[in-house]
C-alpha positions in Angstrom: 0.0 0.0 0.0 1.6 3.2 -1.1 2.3 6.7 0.6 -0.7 8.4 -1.6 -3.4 5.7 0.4 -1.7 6.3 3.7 -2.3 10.2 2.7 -5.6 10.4 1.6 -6.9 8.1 4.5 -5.4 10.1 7.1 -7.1 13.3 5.2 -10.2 11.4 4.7 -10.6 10.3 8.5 -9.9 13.8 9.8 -12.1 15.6 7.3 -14.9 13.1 7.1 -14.8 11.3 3.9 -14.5 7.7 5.6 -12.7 5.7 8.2 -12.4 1.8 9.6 -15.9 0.9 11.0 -15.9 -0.8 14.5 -12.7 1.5 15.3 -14.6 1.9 19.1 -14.0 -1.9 19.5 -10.6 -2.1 17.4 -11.9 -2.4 14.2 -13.0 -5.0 11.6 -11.1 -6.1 8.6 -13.4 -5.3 4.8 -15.7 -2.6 6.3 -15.6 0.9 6.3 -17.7 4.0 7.0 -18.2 6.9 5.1 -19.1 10.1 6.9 -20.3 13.5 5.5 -18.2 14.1 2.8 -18.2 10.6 1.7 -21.8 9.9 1.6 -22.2 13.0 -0.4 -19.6 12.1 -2.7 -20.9 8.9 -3.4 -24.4 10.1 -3.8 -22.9 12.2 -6.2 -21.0 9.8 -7.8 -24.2 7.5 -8.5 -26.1 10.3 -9.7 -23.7 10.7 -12.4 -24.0 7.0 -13.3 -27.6 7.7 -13.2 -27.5 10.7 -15.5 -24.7 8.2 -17.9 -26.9 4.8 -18.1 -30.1 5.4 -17.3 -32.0 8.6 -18.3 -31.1 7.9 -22.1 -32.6 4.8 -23.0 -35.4 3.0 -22.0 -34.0 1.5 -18.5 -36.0 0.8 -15.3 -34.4 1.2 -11.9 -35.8 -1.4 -9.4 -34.8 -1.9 -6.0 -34.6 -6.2 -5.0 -33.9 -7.5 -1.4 -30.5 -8.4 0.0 -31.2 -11.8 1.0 -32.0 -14.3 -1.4 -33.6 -17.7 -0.8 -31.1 -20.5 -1.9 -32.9 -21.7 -4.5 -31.9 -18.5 -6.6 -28.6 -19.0 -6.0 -28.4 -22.6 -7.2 -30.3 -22.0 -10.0 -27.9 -19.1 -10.9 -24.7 -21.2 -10.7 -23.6 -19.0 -7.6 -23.5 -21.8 -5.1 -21.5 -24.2 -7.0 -18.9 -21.4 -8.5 -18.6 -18.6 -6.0 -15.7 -19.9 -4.3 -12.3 -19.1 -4.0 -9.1 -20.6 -3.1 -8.0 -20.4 1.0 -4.9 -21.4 2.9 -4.8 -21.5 6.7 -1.6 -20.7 8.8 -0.7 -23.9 10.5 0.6 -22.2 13.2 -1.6 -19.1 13.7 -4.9 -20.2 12.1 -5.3 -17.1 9.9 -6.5 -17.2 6.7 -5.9 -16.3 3.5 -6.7 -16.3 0.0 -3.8 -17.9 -1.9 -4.1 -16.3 -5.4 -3.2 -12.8 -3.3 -0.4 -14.5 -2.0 0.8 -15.6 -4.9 0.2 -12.1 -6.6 2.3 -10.5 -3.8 5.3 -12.6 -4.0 5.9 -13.2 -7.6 3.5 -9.8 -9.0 1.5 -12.3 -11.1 -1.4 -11.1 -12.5 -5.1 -12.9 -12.3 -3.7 -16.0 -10.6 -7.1 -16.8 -10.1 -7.5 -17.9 -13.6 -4.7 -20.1 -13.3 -6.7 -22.8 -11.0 -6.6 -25.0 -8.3 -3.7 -27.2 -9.8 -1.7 -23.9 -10.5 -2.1 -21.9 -7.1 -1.6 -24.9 -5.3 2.2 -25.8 -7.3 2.8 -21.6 -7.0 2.6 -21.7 -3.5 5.0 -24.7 -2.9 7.7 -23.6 -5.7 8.0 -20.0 -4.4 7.8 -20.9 -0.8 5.4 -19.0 0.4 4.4 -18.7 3.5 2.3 -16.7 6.2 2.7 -13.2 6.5 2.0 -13.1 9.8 4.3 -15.5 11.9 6.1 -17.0 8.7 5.2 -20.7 9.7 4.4 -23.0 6.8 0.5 -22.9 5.0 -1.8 -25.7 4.5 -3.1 -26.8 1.0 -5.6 -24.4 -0.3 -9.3 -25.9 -0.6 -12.5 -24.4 -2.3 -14.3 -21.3 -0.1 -18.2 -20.2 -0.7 -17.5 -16.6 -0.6 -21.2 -15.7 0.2 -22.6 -15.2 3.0 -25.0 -17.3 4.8 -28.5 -16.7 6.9 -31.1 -18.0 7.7 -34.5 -16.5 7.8 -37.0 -16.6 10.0 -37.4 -17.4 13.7 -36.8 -21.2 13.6 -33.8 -21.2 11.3 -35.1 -23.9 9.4 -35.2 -21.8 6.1 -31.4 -20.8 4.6 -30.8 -17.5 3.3 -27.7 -16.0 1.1 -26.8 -12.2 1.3 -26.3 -11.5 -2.5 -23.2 -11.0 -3.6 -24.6 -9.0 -6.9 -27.5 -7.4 -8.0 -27.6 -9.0 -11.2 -30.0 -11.8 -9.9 -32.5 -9.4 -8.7 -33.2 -8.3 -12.3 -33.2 -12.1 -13.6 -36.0 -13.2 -11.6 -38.2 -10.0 -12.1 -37.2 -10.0 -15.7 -40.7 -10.7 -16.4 -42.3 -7.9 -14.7 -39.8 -5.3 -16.3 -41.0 -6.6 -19.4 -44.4 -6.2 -18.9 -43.5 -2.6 -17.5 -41.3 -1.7 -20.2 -44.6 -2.5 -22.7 -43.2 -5.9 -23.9 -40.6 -4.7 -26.3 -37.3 -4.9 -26.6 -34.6 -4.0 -26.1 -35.0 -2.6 -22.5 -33.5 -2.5 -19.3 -33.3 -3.3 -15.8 -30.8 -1.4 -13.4 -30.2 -1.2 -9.4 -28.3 0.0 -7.3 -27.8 -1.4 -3.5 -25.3 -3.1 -1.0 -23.8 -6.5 -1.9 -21.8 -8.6 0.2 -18.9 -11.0 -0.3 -17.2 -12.8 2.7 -13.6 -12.1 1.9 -11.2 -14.1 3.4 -8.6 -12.1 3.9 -9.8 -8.2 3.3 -6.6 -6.3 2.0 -5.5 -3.5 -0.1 -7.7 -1.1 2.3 -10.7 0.0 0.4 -10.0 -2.2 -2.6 -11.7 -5.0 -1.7 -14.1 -5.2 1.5 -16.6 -7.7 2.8 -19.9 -5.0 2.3 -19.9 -2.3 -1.1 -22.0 -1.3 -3.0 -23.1 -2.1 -6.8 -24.3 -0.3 -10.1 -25.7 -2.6 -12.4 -27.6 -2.8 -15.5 -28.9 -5.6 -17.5 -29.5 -5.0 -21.3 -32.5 -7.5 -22.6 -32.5 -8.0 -26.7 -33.3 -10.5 -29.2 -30.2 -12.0 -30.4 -31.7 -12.4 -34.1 -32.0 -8.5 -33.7 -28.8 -7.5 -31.6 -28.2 -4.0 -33.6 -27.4 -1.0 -30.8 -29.3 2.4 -32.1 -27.3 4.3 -29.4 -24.2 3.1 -30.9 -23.4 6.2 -33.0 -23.6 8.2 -29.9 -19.8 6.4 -28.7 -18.8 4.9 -32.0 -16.0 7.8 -32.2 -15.1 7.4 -29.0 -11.0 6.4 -28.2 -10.4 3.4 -26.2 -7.5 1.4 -25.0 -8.1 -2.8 -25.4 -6.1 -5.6 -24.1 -7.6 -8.6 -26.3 -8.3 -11.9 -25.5 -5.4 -12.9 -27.9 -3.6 -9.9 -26.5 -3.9 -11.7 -22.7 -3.2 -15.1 -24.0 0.0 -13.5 -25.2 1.0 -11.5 -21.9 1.0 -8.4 -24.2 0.4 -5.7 -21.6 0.6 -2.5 -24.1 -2.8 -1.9 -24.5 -4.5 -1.7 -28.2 -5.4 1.8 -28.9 -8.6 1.9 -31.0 -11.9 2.9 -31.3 -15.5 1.6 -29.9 -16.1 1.3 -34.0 -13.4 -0.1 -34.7 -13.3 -2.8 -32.0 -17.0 -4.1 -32.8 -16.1 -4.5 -36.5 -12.6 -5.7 -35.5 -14.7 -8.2 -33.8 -13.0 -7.5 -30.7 -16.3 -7.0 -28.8 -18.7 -9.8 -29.3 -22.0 -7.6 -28.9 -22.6 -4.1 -29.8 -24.7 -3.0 -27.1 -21.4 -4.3 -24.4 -19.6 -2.3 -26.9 -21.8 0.8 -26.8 -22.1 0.9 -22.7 -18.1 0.3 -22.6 -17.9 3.3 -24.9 -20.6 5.3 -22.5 -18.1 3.4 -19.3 -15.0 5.9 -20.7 -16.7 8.9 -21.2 -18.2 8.4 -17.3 -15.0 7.2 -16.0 -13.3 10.5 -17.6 -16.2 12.2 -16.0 -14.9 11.4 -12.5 -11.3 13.0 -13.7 -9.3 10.0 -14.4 -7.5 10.5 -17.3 -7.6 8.6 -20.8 -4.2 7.3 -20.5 -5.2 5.8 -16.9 -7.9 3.8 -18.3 -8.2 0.2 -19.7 -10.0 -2.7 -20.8 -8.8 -5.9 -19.9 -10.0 -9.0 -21.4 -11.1 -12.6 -19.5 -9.5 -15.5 -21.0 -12.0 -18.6 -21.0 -11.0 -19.6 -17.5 -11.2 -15.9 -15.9 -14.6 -15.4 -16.9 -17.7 -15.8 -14.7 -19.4 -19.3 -15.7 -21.9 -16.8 -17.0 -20.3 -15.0 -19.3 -19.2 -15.6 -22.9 -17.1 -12.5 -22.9 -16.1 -9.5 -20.4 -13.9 -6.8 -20.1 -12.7 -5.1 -16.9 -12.6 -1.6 -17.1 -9.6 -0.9 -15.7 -8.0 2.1 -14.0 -4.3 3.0 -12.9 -3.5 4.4 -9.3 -0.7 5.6 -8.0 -2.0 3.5 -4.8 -2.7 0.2 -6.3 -1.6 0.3 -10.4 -4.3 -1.3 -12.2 -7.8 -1.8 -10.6 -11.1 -2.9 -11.8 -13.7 -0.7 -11.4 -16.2 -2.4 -13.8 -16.9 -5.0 -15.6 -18.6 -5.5 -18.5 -20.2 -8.8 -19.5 -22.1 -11.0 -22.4 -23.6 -12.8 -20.8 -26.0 -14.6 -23.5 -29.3 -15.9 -22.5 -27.4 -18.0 -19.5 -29.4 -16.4 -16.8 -33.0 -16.4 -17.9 -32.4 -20.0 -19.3 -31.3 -21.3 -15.8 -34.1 -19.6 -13.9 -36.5 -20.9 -16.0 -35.1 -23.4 -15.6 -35.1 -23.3 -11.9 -38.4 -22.0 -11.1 -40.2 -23.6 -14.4 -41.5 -20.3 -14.9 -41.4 -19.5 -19.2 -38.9 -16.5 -19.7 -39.4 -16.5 -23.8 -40.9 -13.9 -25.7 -42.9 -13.9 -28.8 -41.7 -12.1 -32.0 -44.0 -11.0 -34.3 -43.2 -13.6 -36.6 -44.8 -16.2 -34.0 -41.4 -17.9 -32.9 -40.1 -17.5 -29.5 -36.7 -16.5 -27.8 -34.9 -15.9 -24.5 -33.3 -12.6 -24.2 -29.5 -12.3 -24.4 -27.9 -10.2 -22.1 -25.4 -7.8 -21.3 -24.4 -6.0 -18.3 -22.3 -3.5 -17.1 -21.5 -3.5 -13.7 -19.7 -1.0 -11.4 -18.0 -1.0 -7.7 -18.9 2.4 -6.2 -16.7 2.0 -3.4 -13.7 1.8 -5.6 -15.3 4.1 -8.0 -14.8 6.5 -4.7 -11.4 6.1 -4.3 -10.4 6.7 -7.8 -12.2 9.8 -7.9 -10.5 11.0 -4.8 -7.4 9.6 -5.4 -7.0 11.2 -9.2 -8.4 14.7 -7.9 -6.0 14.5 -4.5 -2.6 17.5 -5.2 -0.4 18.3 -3.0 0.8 21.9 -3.0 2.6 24.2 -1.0 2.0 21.9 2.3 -1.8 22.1 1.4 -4.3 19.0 0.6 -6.1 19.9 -2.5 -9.0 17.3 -3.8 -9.6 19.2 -7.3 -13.0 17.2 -7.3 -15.3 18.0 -10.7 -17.3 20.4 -9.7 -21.0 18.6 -9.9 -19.7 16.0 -8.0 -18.0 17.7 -4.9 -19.7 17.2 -1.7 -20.3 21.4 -1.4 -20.6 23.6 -4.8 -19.3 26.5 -2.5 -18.2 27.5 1.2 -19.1 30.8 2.6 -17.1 32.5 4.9 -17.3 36.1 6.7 -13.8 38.0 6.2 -14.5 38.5 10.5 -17.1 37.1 12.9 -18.1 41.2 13.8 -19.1 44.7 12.5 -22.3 42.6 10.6 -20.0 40.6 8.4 -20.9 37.3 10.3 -24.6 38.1 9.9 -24.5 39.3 6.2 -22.3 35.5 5.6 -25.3 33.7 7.6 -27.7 35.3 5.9 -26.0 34.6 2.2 -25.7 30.8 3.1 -29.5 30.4 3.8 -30.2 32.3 0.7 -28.0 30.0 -1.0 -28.9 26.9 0.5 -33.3 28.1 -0.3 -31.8 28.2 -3.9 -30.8 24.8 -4.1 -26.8 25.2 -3.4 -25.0 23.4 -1.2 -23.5 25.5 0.2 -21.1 25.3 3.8 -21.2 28.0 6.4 -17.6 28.6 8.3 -16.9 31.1 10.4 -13.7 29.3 12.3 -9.8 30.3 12.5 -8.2 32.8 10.0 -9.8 32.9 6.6 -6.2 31.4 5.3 -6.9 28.2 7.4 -11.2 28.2 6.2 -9.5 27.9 2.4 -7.7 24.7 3.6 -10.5 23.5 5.0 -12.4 24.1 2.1 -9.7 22.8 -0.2 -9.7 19.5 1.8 -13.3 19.1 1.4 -12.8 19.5 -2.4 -15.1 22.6 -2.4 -15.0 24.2 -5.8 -15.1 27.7 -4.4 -15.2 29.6 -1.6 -17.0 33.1 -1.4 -15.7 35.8 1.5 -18.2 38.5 2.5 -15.5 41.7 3.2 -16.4 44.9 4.7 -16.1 46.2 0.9 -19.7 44.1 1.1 -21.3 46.4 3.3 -21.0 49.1 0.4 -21.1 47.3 -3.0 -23.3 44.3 -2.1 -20.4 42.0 -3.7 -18.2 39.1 -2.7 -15.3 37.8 -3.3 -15.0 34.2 -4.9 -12.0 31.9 -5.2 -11.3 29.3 -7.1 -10.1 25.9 -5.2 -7.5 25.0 -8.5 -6.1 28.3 -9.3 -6.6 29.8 -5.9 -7.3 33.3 -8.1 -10.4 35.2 -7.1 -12.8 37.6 -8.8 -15.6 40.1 -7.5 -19.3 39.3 -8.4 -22.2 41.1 -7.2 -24.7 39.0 -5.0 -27.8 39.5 -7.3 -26.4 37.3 -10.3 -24.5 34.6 -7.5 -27.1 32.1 -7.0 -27.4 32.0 -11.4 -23.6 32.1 -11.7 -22.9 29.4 -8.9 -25.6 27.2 -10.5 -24.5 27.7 -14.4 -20.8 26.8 -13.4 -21.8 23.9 -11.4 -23.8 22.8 -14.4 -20.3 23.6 -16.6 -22.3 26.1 -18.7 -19.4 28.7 -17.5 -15.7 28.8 -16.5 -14.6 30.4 -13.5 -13.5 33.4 -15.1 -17.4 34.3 -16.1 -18.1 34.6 -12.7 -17.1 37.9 -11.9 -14.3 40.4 -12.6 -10.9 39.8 -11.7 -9.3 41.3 -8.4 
């Protein structure tokens, strides 16, 4: 774990954005609490996934339960596949999973994929052993990473915490379609808490026992799989890692376009390639760069047992190096097939022609929580001893602080009064009065504020503030009648900070 995590966490636990949960009773490896600035981060965060995915086409937002009845579960393929490998300390007891191991002591990549017979021979010929007490491991052996319940008061009926929210849209596919007027294509999407029982929580945030989930599953006839959005990201620059590419251990990434790829054949479906395409422009939304970006092919063994092809999208930190954030999946008619399967209930649909057909799929499908720290790790500067987070502006957890030059001769009164104006008008605006006005800017810049607004005693005569700019730290001088429309057309990136006001 690098210097820049150590950095931001110690920011983000003194300013609010999230610490260890449990810390009262020492803590709890793979969970974490957000406070203030966190939560409204991440609200903003999925509101911009919203405003991406889902208010363009015709996709329906539904919101399934947590706990699932077994029964889905098998019928899904989860039971019988979501497991991963674990080695116990035969000294200690802890556990671990051995692919990360593996990872850490050689720098491997997707040892997962390798199997059973693979991590078990990589953890004998490199010698590894725990990290705790350094004692020898025991063979690794299969681990249901979901979590189990039971519902009810006699515990007689099982229960399994979801560890996606795919399965929530499967088994309700029907009433979408019926909502959606029984055409295709259309969409389900949700967005909740999953959980996963780690077995050995590392890499802080990157991988915890409770997150949560964006996902969207795309429903179409695969006799008509044509994507009318397409055009709308067929332009659009992209960085690939084939299949062939992987296979090969070529790690320079193929630099091409969303058109190109589909007719390249490089992305099976078009609508996987169409919300990849819409995945980069949102991803570059949050401010990480192009040239941080990637997507990373499964070979046949990595994928899901669901999935006939998938891409992670992939992002570089200066923290971690590459991490998925997404991944993107065909996953063919697998899904309806096995719950019909299942539950014998019929998931066709009739064409117009008479014949019948079970949807094809595809999904993307996004981790906010590391989503999060990408955003606040690519925004985070450090300058002149000062914590910057350079946060885009409509995602920021306050569009501007207000602050009164001094707490006397009416200035503090004027300030109050500006903040519950701006706050009636629907910005969110933060109200401090604390400490010099040098040490309210760091605050502010901490809290990834965009800008900051002093009332001065030059207020008291013009009726004008001063704002500055969290990036540039410059200021200009705006008159408090046109602040509320100029605060709300640069938040919505309709002006630059230099239309504010005039230049002092």
């Amino acid at each position: 774990m690098s210097n820049v995590y150590d950095a931001i966490t110690a920011i983000a636990k003194r300013r609010g954005y999230y610490w260890p949960s449990y810390e009262i009773y020492g803590g709890l490896s793979g969970y974490v609490t957000y406070g203030d600035l966190g939560t409204k981060l991440k609200r903003n965060i999925e509101n911009s996934w919203r405003s991406h995915f889902t208010r363009h086409q015709r996709v329906l937002e539904i919101d399934a339960p947590i706990i699932n009845p077994p029964i889905v579960f098998e019928a899904s393929g989860h039971i019988a596949n979501f497991r991963e490998h674990s080695t116990e300390c035969t000294s200690c007891g802890r556990s671990y999973r051995a692919d990360h191991l593996i990872e850490e002591k050689t720098n491997l990549e997707n040892v997962e994929a390798m199997g059973g017979e693979a991590i078990r021979r990589l953890l004998r010929e490199h010698g590894i052993k725990c990290p705790r007490c350094g004692s020898p491991l025991k063979e690794p052996t299969l681990f249901l990473t979901m979590f189990k319940t039971q519902i009810g008061a006699t515990g007689d009926t099982p229960g399994y915490a979801r560890p996606e929210a795919a399965q929530g849209m499967f088994i309700n596919f029907k009433r979408g379609y019926q909502h959606a007027r029984e055409k295709t294509p259309f969409a389900l999407a949700q967005i909740g808490k999953v959980m996963r029982n780690e077995i050995s929580p590392r890499r802080g945030m990157t991988r915890v026992r409770e997150y949560t989930i964006m996902e969207l599953e795309l429903f179409f006839d695969p006799q008509d799989p044509k994507c009318p959005q397409l055009k709308d990201v067929e332009g659009e620059k992209i960085r690939l890692i084939t299949e062939k590419m992987e296979a090969g251990e070529e790690k320079k990434p193929l630099e091409t376009t969303i058109r190109d790829a589909v007719r390249q054949e490089h992305i099976l479906a078009e609508w996987q390639a169409y919300y990849m395409g819409v995945s980069k422009q949102f991803v570059s939304h949050l401010g990480v760069p192009e040239e941080h970006q990637r997507f990373r092919a499964h070979l046949p063994e990595e994928r899901a047992h669901y999935s006939a092809q998938t891409y992670d999208h992939e992002v570089h930190l200066g923290s971690f190096g590459w991490l998925e954030i997404a991944g993107h999946a065909y996953r063919t008619d697998y899904d309806l097939k096995a719950h019909q399967k299942g539950s014998g209930e019929d998931m066709t649909i009739i064409r117009k022609d008479g014949t019948r057909y079970i949807p094809h799929v595809v999904e993307p499908s996004f981790g906010l929580d590391r989503l999060f720290l990408a955003t606040l790790e690519t925004s985070y500067e450090r300058r002149d001893k000062r914590n910057i987070f350079k946060l885009p502006r409509d995602l920021a957890p306050f569009n501007v602080s207000v602050f009164p030059l001094v707490t006397k001769d009416g200035l503090k009164e004027k300030a109050t009064e500006l903040n519950r104006i701006l706050i009636k008008s629907g910005i969110n605006a933060y109200y401090d009065e604390g400490g010099s006005v040098g040490r309210r800017y760091a605050r502010s810049d901490e809290a990834g504020t965009p800008l900051a607004v002093t009332i001065d005693y030059d207020t008291l005569n013009d009726d004008a503030v001063t704002v500055r700019d969290r990036n540039t730290w410059k200021q200009v001088r705006t008159p408090i009648s046109q602040l509320v429309e100029n605060l709300r057309r640069y938040t919505a990136y309709e002006i630059e900070f230099g239309d504010i006001g005039v230049p002092t």
